[in-house]
KEDOTOR-518575 format. One record per atom (N, C-alpha, C): residue in one letter; x, y, z. Coordinates in pm, whole numbers, plus 50000, padded with zeros to 5 digits. Example, Ala and Ser with C-alpha at 12.3 -4.5 7.8 and 13.67 -1.06 7.14 Angstrom:
BEGIN
A513194943150780A512304955050780A513204967050780S512854977550708S513674989450714S512905000350787
END
This chain:
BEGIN
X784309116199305X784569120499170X786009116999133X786199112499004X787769110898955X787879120298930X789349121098912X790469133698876X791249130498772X791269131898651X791949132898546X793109140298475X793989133898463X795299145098399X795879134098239X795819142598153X796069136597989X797759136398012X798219131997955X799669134097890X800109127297713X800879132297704X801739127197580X800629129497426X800869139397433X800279144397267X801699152397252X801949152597149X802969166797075X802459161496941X803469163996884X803629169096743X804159157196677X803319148596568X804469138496486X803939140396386X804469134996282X803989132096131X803189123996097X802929125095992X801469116895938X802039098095958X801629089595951X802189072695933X802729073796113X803049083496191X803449080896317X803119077696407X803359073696524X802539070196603X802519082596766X801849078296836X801859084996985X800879070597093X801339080797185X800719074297271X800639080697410X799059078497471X798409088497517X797859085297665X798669086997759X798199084397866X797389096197990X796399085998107X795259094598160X795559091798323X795999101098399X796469090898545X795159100798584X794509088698674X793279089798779X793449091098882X793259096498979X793269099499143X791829093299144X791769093099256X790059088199373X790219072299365X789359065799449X788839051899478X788209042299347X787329054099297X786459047099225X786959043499105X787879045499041X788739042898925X788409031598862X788659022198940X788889007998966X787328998898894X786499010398915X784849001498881X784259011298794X785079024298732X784109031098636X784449026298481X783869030598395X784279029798249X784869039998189X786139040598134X786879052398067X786839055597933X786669067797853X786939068997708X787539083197667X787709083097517X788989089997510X787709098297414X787249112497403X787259117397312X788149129497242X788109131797115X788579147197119X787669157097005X788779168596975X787749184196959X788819190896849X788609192696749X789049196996659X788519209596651X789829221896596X789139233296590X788139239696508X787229241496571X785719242096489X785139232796499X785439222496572X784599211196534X783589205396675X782689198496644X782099194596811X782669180296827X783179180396936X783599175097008X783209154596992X783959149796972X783709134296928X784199124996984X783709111296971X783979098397061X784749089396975X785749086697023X787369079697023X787149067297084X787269067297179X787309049397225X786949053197342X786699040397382X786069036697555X786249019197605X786479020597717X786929006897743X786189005397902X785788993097930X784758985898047X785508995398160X785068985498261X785478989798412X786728980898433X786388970598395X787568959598380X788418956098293X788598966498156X788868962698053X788758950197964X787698942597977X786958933397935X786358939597792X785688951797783X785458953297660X785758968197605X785798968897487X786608979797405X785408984497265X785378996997289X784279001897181X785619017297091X785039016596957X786179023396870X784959032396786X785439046596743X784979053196636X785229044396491X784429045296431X785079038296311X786469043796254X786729056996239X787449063696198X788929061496216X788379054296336X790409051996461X790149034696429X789409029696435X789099012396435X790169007096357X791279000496425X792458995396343X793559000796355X793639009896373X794799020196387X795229027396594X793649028096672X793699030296769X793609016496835X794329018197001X793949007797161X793679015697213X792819012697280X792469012297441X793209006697514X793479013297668X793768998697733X793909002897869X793878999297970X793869000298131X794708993598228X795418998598303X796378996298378X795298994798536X794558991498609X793798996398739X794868994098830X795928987098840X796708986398932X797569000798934X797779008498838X798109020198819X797319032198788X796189028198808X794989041898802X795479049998679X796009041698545X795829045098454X795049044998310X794429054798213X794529044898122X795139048797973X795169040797891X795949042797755X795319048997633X795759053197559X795689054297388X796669054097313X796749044497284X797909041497153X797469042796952X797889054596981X797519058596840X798439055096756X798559045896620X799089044296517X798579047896356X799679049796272X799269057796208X798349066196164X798719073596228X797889088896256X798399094196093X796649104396096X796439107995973X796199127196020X796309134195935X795949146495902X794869147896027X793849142095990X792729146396052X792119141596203X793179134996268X793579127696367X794079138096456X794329149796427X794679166896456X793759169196571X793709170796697X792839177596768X793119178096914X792339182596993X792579182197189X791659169997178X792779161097298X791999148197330X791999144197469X790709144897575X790449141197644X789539129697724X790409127297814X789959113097861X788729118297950X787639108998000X786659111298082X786379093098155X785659100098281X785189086898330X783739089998364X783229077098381X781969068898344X781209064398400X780539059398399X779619049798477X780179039298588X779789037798736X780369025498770X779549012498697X780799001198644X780578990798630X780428994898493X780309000698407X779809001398289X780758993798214X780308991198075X780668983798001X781818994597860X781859007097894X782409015297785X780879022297672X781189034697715X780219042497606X780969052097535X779639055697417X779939060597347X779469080397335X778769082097462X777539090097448X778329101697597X778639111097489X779139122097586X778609120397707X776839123997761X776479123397897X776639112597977X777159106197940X777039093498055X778859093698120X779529104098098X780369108298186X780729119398207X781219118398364X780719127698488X781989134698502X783749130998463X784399140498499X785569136098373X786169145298383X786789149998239X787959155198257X789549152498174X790289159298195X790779171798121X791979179898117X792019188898056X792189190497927X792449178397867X792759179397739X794799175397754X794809175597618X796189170897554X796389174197385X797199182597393X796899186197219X797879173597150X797389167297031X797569164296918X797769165596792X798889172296710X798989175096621X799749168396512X798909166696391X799509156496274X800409162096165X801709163496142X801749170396018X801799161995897X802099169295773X802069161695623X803629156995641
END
């Protein structure tokens, strides 16, 4: 099983940017597929991005499409979110999860198996 830890959410303004990193412990890192969702209060829980085993391919919410990356470090059992201009509603806990081995990046909560704690995100006006 991977082990997940979020970092780098705080607090910026609306047009700002962040950027959102996920360090992995275990072996298997290296061959699963990673994605970023998050959870707004009150809200159920939604899919952000996801990227291959190899970072070969990259899947986006429409919502973030243009504005969010993906991206994967495997030599550093890391992976990325680079959020740019962030909006109001871009507001929420965002956690990374891993995936399938070999997979190609999903979009579909069950098809990953371990999850980190979250990272709050907050947008102001």
């Amino acid at each position: 099983q991977v082990q997940l830890v979020e970092s780098g959410g705080g607090l910026v303004q609306a047009g700002g940017s962040l950027r959102l990193s996920c360090a992995a412990s275990g072996r298997t890192f290296r061959r699963v597929e990673m994605g970023w969702f998050r959870q707004a209060p009150g809200s159920e829980r939604e899919f952000v991005a996801a990227i291959g085993w190899n970072g070969d391919s990259t899947y986006y919410a429409d919502s973030v499409k243009g504005r969010f990356t993906i991206s994967r470090d495997n030599a550093k059992n890391t992976v990325y979110l680079q959020m740019n201009s962030l909006k109001l509603e871009d507001t929420a806990v965002y956690y990374c999860a891993a995936g399938a081995s070999y997979g190609l990046g999903s979009a579909r909560e069950h098809e990953y198996d371990s999850w980190g704690q979250g990272t709050q995100v907050t947008v102001s006006s």
